[in-house]
N, C-alpha and C positions, 0 to 999 in steps of 0.2 A: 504494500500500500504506500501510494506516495502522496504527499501533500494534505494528508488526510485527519483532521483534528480527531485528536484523541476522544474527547466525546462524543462523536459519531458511532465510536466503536468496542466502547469500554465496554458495552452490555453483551461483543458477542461472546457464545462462549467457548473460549480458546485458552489456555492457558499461558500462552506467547501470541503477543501480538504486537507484528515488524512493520514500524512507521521511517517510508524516508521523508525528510525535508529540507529543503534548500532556503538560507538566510540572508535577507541582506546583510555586508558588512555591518558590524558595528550595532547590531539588533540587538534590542535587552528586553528578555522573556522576563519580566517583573515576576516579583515573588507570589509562587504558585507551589500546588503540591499535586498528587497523584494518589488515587486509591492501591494502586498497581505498583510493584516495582520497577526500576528502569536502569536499563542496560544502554547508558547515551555513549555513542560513537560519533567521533567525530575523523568524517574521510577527509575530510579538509580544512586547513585555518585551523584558531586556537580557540577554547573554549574558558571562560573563568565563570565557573559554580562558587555562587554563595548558599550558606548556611548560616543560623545565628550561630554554632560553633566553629568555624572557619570558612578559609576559600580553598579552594583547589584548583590547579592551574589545568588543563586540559590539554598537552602537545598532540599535534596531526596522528590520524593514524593510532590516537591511544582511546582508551575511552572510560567514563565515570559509571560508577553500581553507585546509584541513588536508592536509599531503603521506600518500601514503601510510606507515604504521609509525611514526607519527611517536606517541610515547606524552604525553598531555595529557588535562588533566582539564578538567570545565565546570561553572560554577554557574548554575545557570539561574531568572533573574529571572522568574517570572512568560510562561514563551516558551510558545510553538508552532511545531516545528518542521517546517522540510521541508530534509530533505538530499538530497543525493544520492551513490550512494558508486560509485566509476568507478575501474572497472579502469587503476591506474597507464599501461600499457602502450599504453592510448588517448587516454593525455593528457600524452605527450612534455613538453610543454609547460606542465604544471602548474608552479606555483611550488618553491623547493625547501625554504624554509618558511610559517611559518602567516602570511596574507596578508586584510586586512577590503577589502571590495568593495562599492561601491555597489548595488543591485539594481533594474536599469529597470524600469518597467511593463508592459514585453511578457517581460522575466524573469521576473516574480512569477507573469505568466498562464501561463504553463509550467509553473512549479513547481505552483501549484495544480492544474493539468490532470496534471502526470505521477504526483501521489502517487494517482490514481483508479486507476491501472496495475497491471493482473494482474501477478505477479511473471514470468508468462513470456508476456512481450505481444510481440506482430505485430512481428517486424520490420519487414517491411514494407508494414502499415498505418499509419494513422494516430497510434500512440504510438511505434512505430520514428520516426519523422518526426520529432516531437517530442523525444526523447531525444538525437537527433542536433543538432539545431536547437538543445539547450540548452547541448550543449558549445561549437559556435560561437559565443556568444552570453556563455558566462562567458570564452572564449576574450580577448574584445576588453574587457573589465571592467580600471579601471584600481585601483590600490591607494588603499586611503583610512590618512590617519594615526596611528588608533588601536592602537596601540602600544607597549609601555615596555620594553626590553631588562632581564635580568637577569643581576650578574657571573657569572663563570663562581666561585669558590669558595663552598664552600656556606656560610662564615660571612658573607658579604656578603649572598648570595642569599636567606641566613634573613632578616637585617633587610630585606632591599627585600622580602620575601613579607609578613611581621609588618607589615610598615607598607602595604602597597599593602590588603588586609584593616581593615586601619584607621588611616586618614592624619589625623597629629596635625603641623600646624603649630607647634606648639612644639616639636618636635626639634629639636635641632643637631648639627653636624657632629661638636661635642666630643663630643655627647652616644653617638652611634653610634661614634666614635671609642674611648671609656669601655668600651663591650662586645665591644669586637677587642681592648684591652691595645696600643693602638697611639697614637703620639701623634696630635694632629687632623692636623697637615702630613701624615704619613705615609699615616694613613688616607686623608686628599683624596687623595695620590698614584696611590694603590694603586687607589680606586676608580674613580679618571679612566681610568686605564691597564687596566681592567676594560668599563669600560661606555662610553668617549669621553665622559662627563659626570661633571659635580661633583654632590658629592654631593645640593648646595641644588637643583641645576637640575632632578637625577631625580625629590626630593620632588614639586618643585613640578609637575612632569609627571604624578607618581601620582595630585595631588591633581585636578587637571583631569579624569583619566580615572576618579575617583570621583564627579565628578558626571554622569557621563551617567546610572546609573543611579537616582541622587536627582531626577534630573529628571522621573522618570517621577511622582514623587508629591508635588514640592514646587516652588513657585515660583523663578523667577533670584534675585529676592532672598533666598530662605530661603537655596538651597542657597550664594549667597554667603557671606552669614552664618556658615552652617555647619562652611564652608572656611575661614574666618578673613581673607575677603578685606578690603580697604576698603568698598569699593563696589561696587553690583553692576554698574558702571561697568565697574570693575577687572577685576572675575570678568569678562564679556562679553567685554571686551578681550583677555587674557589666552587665555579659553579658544577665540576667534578667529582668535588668531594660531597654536595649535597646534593645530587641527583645518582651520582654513577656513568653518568654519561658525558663528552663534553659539548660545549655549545654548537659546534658544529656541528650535530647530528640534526640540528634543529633548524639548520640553513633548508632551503628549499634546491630543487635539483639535485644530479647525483652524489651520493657524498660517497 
């Protein structure tokens, strides 16, 4: 099914059901939820999911396990999507929050073959097979890093949202400190004890997970640059050690 609002189709009954959609650049699906679990894939462009307990960054080709009723919103880079939305009740096992996942080659050929899927297709033909085969199949998918937790009070929560939307290396600690009426120690306290990190360490996390989607349009060294690293030495390193991968994987064309 493609293009096809998920309310049209929540009532059949199927216990996977593959929606594609195509977005404009820069389109923000405002905060919604889903009866249904979901399996969001994104074949192209970057994805960023909020939740009230963090964001997760979405690179091309990876894709987000949303629980079901879980309420979150999406800004969608340039994507095309293939989800799919699966009755909680057939997937025990899903995560119990929002989780980014690698996506095999023999996962992507499913997704694109299930969104061709009549809304009330063959169980037990050839797209029953399939639908089945794709839950095994996210079943054994392991968790990838992209990730940044947000505190639980909403005056913390505001700064880490304000800054993850636009991360400025010239913050400091005093300076977020200045807008809670709190001294800097206090504040470090308060947000450690909030999020199990200091304040400098979240920054420096947001700012890593702002460039995946700069990468789509600008070189390791711009988006170094851009970040305020040293070198794009630095940058590589850096954003190596908290992904596992380096920046370049995340250029577009062949790598």
């Amino acid at each position: 099914m493609k293009n096809i609002p998920l309310a049209d189709v929540d009532h059949v009954d199927r216990a996977v059901l593959p929606i594609g959609t195509d977005y404009a650049p820069g389109q923000l699906l405002d905060w919604h939820e889903h009866r249904r679990a979901q399996f969001l894939y994104g074949a192209t462009g970057v994805m960023v999911v909020d939740t009230a307990d963090g964001s997760w960054t979405v690179p091309p080709e990876r894709a987000l396990l949303i629980p079901a009723v879980t309420r979150h919103r999406v800004r969608m880079l340039q994507v095309s999507t293939r989800s799919l939305y699966i009755e909680p009740s057939t997937v025990p096992w899903w995560p119990a929050a929002c989780t980014v996942v690698d996506v095999p080659p023999l996962l992507r050929e499913l997704l694109l073959a299930a969104v061709e899927f009549e809304p009330r297709y063959d169980l037990s033909g050839r797209a029953g097979h399939i639908a089945a085969l794709l839950l095994h199949e996210i079943a054994a998918l392991s968790p990838l890093p992209f990730h940044i937790g947000l505190p639980a009070s909403d005056d913390l929560a505001a700064l880490c949202r304000a800054y993850l939307e636009a991360p400025d290396v010239t913050v400091t600690n005093a300076d977020w400190a200045a807008r809670t009426a709190l001294s800097e120690r206090a504040f470090t306290r308060r947000f450690r004890r909030e999020t199990g990190q200091s304040p400098a360490g979240w920054r420096a996390r947001a700012r890593l997970l702002a460039a995946v989607p700069l990468l789509r349009a600008a070189s390791v060294t711009e988006v170094s640059g851009r970040l305020r690293y040293a070198s794009p030495a630095a940058f590589t390193a850096a954003f190596t050690r908290a992904f596992g991968v380096p920046p370049s994987r995340f250029r577009p064309g062949p790598r």
